[in-house]
Each structure stands twice: as C-alpha cells, then as structure tokens.
N, C-alpha and C positions, 0 to 999 in steps of 0.2 A: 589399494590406491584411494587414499581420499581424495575428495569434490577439488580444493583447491591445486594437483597436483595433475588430476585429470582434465581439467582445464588448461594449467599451463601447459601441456602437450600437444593443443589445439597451436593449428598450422595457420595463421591469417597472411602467410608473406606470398601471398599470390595478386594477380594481374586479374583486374583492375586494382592496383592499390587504392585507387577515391574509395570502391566499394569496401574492401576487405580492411584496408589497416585504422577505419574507428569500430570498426567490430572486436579486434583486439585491442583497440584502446578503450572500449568500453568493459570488456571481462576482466584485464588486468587489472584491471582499478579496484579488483577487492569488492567488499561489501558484506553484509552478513552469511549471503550465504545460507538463508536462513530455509529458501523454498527446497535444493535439494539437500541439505542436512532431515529435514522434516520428513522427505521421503524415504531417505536410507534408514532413518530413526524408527519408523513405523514397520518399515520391512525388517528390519535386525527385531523390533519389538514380536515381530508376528513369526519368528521363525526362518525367516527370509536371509538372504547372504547381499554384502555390497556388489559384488561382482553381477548377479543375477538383474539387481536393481537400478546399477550406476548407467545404462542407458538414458535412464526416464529421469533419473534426478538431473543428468548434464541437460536432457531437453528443456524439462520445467527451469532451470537456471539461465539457460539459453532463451525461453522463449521471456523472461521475465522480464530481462536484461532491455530486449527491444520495446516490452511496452515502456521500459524508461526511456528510450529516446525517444519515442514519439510521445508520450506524456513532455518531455519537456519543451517540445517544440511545444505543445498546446498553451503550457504554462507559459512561455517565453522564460524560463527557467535561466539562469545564467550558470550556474556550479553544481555540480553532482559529484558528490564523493570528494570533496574539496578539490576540482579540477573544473577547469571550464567544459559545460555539457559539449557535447556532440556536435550540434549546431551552433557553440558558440567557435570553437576550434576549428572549427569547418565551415557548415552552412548547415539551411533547414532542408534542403534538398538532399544534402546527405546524410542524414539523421534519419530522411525517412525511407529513403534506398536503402541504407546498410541495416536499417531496422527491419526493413521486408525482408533480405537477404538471411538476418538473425531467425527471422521468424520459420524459413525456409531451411537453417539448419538445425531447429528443436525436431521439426518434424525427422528430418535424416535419421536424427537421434532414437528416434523413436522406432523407424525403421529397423533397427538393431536388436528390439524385444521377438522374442520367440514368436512364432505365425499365431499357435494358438492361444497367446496373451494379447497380442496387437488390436484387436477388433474391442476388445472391453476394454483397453488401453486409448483409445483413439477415441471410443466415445465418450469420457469422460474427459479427455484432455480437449477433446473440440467443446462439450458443452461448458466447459470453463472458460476457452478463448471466447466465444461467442457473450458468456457472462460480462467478461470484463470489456470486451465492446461497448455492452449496452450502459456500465455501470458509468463508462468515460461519456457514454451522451449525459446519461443524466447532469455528470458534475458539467460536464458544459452548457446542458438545457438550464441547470440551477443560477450558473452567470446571471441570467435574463428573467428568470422568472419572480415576481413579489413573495411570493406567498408558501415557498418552501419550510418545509416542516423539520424536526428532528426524527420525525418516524422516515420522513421520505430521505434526509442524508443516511441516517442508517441502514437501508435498504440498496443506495448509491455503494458505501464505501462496502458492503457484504459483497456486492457483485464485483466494484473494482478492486477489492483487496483481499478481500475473505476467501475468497472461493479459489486462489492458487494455492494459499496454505494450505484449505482443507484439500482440493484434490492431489494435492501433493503427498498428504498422508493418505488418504484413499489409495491412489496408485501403489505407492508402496504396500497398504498393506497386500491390496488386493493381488501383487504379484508374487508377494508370497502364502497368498495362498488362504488366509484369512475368509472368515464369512463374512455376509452381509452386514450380520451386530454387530460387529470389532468396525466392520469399515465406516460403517454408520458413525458409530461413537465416534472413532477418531476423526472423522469429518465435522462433526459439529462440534468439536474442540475445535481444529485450524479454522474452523467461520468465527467462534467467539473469539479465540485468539488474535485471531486477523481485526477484529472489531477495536478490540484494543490496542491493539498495535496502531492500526492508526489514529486512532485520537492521541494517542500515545505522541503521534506523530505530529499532528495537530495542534499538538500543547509545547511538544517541543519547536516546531515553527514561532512561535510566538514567544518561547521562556526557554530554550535551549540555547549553548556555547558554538557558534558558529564554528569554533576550531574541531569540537568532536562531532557535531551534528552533520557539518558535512557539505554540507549550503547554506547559502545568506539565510537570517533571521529576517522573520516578518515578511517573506514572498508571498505567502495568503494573505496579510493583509492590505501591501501593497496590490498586488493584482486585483481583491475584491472578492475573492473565494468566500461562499458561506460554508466553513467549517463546524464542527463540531463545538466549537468554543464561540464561534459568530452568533451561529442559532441560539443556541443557549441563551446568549447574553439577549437574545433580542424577548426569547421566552421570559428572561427574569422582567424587561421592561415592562413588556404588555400584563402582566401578572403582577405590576407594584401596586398598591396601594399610595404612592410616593404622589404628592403635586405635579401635574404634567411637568410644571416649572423646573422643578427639582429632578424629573425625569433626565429631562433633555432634549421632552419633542415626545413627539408621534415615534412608536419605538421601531414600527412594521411599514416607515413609507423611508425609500430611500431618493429621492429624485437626483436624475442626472443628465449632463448635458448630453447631445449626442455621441462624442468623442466616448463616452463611457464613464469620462471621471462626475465626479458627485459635484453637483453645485455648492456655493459656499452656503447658503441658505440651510443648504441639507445638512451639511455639517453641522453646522449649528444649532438644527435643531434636534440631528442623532447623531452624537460622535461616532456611534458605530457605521454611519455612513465617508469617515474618512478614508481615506487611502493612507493617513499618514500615521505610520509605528505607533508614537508618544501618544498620541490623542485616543488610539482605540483600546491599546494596552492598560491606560490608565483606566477606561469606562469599564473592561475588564475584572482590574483589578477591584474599583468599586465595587461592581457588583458579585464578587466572588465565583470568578468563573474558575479561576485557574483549578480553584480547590475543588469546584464541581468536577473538572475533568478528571482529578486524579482519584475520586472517589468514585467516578464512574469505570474508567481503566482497574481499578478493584475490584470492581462487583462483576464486571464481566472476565475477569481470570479466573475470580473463584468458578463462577457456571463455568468454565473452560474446563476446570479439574476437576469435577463432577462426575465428567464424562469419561476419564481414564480408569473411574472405578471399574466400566463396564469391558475393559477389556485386560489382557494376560497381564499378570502386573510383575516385573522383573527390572534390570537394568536402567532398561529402556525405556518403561514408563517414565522410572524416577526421573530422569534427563527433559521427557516430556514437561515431569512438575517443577523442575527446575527453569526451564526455557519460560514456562509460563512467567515464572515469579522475576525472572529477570527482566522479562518484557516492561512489568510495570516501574520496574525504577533506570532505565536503558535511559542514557544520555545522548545515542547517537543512531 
C-alpha cells in the first residue's frame, strides 16, 4: 500500500464535523508527499519493508500537514495547494483546532510502531516538533527585528524545514534497523536537502507559475518576509561599491509606520522596503538575486549527495539522487 492510498482510507466523516472534515480537506489535497515517501525511501534503502515503516511515514505526513495550517494562519496565507487555506474556507479558529486535532493523530500513528522501536522513535519525532517550534518563532521574531543575517535565516529555515525531512529519513532508516553512520549520513542529506528546497521555495514565491506553484505569487513579499532572496539582496546592497544615489538609500534601515507597512520615504530610499511585487522584483533582478538563488540551491544539493556515498548504495539511493536533482529544477 502506498502513502497516497493509505491516506485516502483515513475516515474524517465523524462528529464534530467543524473539527474533523478540514482535516480531510486538508490531506486530500495531494501535495508532494515528499516527508513520508523520504521515510519509506530510507527504510526500503536500509533493508527495511513499507508495511513495518508506513506507521511513521502516515504520522510524519500527518503531523506536516498541520504545521501547514497553522503556518498559514501566521502568514495570513490565502491558497494552499491551489485551494483556499483552512482558514480561509473556514476560520482561523479552526485551522488551529483541527490542526491540534492533526497533531494529535501523527502521534496515534505512531502509537502503532512496535514497543521496542516506540521510545527512540518518539524521541526523535518530539525533538523535531519541538525544532520546528522554535524555527516558526524565529521566522516571526525576524518580522521585527533590523539586523537579521543569512547565517541566522539559515539556521530559521534548518530548524523549520530541514529537520522533518532529515528525521524522516532517520526514522526510516533507524526502524529498519540501520546504524548510527547510515542514519547520520541520511540525516544530514534531508537538512541540506530541506535547505534547498526551501530557498528553492523562496525563489519560487517570487519567479514561480501560480497555476503549478500552488499559491499566489509574491506572498513574501507582500507580507514583508526576509527570505532568502530579501537578505541577499540587502547583503549585495551594503557590499556595493555603487553611489548611495545609485543604491537606492541605506540598504539595512527599513522604516515603518506603526500598522507595519513601510513608509513611503522608506520606499524610496530601499525599494526592497516595499510591499509592492513590481518594485522589489525589479531591485531583485538588478541586483542578480535570482541567479544567486539558483546557484546556491546547486551547491547545497551537491553536499546533499555527498552524503549518500556513505551509505548502502542500491535502488534506493539512486531515487535519493534523483529526488535531490529534481528538487533543484521543481516548479511547484
């Protein structure tokens, strides 16, 4: 039984329906599927069987699922998976109910692994929730704060992104059985993989086809996210050599009114202080961000596939090298 089959056999037509039916309306919606394919992937690589491992892959897809709905309440997001979010369909009250609810049945899931896998199973799957906890404060501390770096968004998007991929291959392998090396290595592929994926993500928000992407274009830059493509741009500023004139301002002061948005002042003197598509896009493309991005999404797939040297190399790696290499050119 594969992931997408074993989900649609999940039962949400129970009472309370407010609770249960956007929990199914948020799983049937497809999506890549990418966290438990990665776990089945690593357990099949190591020896392992789907049937042993599809517990932990339905939970990590389950518990994924809900940190999208409550990421998009944060974001005030409007479309997920080209469908209106959770809380636009509904409310934010229930986006973040039926998302506790989700959260509540990865663990059940989990409940299903053998007693003596359960304990090294659980503490890797809690110090991973607990990751992407802290990874969501930061992207919300970064909202407010001046002076955010690219070392410190990289460190943000390892803990909110990186770390389900990797412990999703960890869990896998580890439950078939795998050592320490093999789950090592395959962990520090899903962190660098995860790294790129989202910038990947990132770049696509800004230069991706709404129709395959999946949601509106430019929601970071409307909202005012420092992305991985923001920071950059603002790194190339303070590092020109160019006439402040020619800059466009001070590259690292954003001023804004209370409400949040940028004063016009600020605008004008750092387009990357707009809110608006045309204006940031263009400072962007000036400064050759885009191509930064996809240079950088390269160089962290390669160290991605590095790391599959160090473990059994069969099928399943290859599918590994393959996932990597499509990650980098993925439209959606």
């Amino acid at each position: 039984m594969d992931i997408n089959e074993a989900i649609q056999r999940l039962d949400w037509s129970k009472e309370p329906v407010g609770l249960y039916a956007p929990i199914g309306y948020t799983l049937e919606a497809g999506g890549k599927r990418l966290r438990p394919t990665l776990c089945l992937t690593a357990a099949l690589l190591c020896g392992g069987t789907e049937q042993e491992t599809l517990p932990a892959a339905m939970a990590l897809e389950i518990f994924h699922n809900f940190t999208l709905l409550h990421d998009d309440v944060m974001d005030n997001a409007q479309v997920r998976r080209g469908r209106p979010c959770v809380h636009r369909k509904w409310n934010a009250n229930t986006a973040i109910l039926s998302g506790d609810q989700m959260m509540i049945e990865a663990y059940k899931m989990l409940a299903q692994l053998p007693d003596r896998q359960l304990p090294s199973v659980l503490r890797m799957f809690n110090r991973m929730a607990t990751e992407i906890c802290e990874g969501q404060q930061y992207d919300v501390d970064f909202e407010e704060k001046d002076n955010t770096t690219i070392e410190d968004y990289m460190n943000m998007i390892r803990l909110k992104t990186s770390v389900l991929l990797a412990t999703a291959l960890q869990i896998g392998a580890y439950l078939a059985g795998a050592n320490d090396e093999v789950q090592h290595a395959l962990y520090e592929y899903g962190i660098l993989i995860g790294l790129a994926f989202q910038i990947q993500d990132d770049y696509l928000d800004c230069y991706g086809d709404e129709k395959t992407f999946g949601k509106a274009i430019g929601g970071d830059i409307r909202e005012g996210k420092k992305t991985w493509l923001w920071l950059t741009a603002q790194s190339v500023l303070s590092h020109s050599n160019l006439p402040r004139s020619e800059q466009g301002g001070s590259p690292l002061s954003c001023r804004r009114r209370t409400d949040g948005e940028p004063t016009a002042k600020a605008s004008v003197d750092n387009p990357l202080c707009s809110r608006d598509y045309d204006i940031v896009i263009a400072e962007y493309n000036r400064l050759g961000v885009p191509q930064k991005a996809l240079q950088e999404i390269e160089k962290l797939t390669l160290q991605a596939l590095t790391y599959l040297d160090k473990v059994p190399q069969n099928e399943y790696t290859d599918r590994l090298r393959q996932l990597a290499n499509r990650l980098v050119t993925r439209k959606s």
